[in-house]
KOLTI-463656 format. One record per residue (C-alpha): x, y, z; residue in three letters. Coordinates in steps of 0.05 Angstrom, whole numbers, plus 5000, padded with zeros to 4 digits. Layout:
N
XYZALA...
This chain:
283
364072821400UNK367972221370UNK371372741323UNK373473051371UNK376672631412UNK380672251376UNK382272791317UNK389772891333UNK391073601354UNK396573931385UNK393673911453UNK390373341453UNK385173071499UNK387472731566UNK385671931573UNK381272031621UNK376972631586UNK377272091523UNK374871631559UNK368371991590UNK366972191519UNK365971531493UNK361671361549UNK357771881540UNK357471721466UNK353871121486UNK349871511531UNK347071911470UNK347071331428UNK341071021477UNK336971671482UNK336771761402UNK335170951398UNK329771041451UNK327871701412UNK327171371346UNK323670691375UNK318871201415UNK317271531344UNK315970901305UNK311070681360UNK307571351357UNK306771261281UNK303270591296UNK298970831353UNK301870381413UNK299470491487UNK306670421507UNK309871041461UNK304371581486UNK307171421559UNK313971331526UNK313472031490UNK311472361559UNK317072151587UNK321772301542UNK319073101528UNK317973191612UNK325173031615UNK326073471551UNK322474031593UNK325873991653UNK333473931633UNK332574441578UNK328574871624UNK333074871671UNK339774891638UNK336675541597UNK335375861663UNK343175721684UNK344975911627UNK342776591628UNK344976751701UNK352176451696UNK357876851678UNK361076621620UNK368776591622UNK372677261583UNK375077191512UNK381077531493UNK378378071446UNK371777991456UNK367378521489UNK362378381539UNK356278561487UNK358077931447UNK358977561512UNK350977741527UNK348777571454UNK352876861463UNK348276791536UNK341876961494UNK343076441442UNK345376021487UNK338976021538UNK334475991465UNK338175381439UNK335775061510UNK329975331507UNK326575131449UNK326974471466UNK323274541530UNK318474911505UNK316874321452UNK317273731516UNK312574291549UNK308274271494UNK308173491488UNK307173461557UNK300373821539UNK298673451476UNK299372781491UNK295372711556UNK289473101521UNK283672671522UNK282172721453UNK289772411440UNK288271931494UNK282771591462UNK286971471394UNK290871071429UNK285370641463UNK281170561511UNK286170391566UNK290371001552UNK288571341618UNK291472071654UNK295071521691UNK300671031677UNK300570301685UNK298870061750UNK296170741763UNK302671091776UNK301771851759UNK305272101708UNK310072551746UNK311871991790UNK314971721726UNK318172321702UNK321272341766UNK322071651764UNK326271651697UNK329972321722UNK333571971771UNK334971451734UNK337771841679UNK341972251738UNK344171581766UNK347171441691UNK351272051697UNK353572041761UNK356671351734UNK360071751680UNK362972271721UNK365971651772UNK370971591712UNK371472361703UNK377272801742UNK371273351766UNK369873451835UNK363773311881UNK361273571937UNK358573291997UNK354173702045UNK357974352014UNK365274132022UNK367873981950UNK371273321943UNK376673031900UNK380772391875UNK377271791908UNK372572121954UNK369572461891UNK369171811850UNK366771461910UNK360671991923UNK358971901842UNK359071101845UNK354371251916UNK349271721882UNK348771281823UNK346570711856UNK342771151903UNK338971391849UNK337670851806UNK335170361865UNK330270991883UNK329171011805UNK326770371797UNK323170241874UNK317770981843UNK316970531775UNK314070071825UNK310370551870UNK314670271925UNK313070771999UNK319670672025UNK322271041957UNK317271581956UNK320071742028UNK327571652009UNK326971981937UNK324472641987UNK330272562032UNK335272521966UNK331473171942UNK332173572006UNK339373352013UNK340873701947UNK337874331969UNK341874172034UNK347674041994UNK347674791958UNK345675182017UNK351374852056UNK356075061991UNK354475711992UNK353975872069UNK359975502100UNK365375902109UNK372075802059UNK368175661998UNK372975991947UNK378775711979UNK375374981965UNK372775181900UNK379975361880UNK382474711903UNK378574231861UNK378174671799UNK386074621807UNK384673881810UNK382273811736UNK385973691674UNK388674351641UNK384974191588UNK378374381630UNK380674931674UNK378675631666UNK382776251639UNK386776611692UNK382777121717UNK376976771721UNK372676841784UNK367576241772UNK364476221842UNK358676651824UNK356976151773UNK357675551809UNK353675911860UNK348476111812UNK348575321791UNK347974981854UNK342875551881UNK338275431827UNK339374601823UNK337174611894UNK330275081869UNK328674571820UNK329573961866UNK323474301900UNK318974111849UNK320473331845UNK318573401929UNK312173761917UNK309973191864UNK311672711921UNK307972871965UNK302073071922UNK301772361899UNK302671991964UNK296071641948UNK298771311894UNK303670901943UNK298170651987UNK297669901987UNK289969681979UNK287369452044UNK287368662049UNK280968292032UNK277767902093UNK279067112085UNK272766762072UNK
């Protein structure tokens, strides 16, 4: 990514796209250090890296999942020269390259909260996590977290957001990303602790990205918006004329807003993990 960035061509890269880039350098700097420090506790058997591992392949899972599912519903912009066979074969490879790596978090996912793995790692390595949060609540936990993180990154980026289906740009987009990244990270951090005021708001944030893509598609003067804030974004990053990408972004935000339905259902499956004990009677 560093290549190429700042590999002088003759169109080069905008500031601003530069500048996302090296953040997002960092970004992928931290996973592979959390990746390789997950790994060398595995090796020695820690309690922590099992828990660490199963949260790093259930995010594995769901973004590759996920992005392999896009991936093969989206349509991909035209080449010039290129027929639409070799656009399908690019799709295919595309959705595999995803999807072997959620199929290997899926399968970690199943390994490493066997009980025959759990008791290598000790006694105390139970089905649930420390403090007896459950391990989805974790994975969600982490999720939006890691979604808070990018919604930082894309407060410096020129893209567009979208609030309750109306697409936003210049400040009111940066200010939505700097709002959802706090958002998320607070809610983040308030599951780690099994905080019931987060369980409750972490729902609400789900259901207002469903919201969010329903509104999108349903509100009338969509592809007049759409237009607008893809006109918004550097040259470098718009698409060929003759592009129609609304059924993509449609596809996108349609099936974002099917997978925020499974974060809710863990929810509210694991209310019981939120309950604060009952006080003990003073003696």
């Amino acid at each position: 990514m560093l290549f190429t960035v700042f590999v002088p061509t003759p169109q080069p890269a905008p500031p601003l796209v530069k500048a996302v880039s090296v953040v997002m350098c960092f970004v992928l700097l931290a996973v592979a250090g959390w990746g390789i420090t997950t790994s060398v506790g595995l090796f020695r058997m820690r309690g922590w890296s099992r828990w660490s591992i199963l949260v790093f392949s259930g995010l594995l899972a769901f973004m590759g999942g996920s992005t392999a599912l896009l991936l093969s519903v989206v349509q991909l912009p035209p080449t010039p020269g290129a027929s639409e066979q070799i656009a399908g074969v690019v799709k295919i490879i595309a959705a595999v390259v995803y999807g072997i790596p959620a199929l290997i978090g899926a399968f970690w996912l199943y390994y490493f909260n066997t009980s025959r793995v759990r008791t290598q790692f000790g006694t105390g390595a139970v089905a649930d996590g420390p403090g007896g949060r459950p391990l989805s609540v974790s994975l969600i936990a982490w999720l939006l977290m890691f979604r808070g993180v990018i919604y930082v990154v894309g407060a410096f980026s020129p893209f567009p957001g979208m609030v309750f289906g109306l697409m936003l740009t210049g400040w009111p987009a940066r200010t939505s990303y700097v709002a959802l990244a706090a958002i998320e990270i607070a809610l983040g951090f308030g599951l780690l602790r099994l905080n019931p005021l987060s369980r409750v708001l972490a729902i609400g944030l789900f259901g207002y990205g469903i919201l969010n893509s329903v509104l999108f598609v349903v509100l009338p003067g969509h592809s007049e918006r759409l237009r607008t804030a893809i006109d918004s974004l550097p040259f470098t990053t718009r698409q060929p004329a003759g592009y129609d990408p609304f059924s993509s972004i449609t596809a996108s935000v349609l099936i974002g807003s099917l997978v925020s339905i499974v974060p809710i259902w863990f929810l509210i499956a694991s209310r019981h993990a939120f309950a604060k004990p009952p006080a003990l009677p003073e003696s």
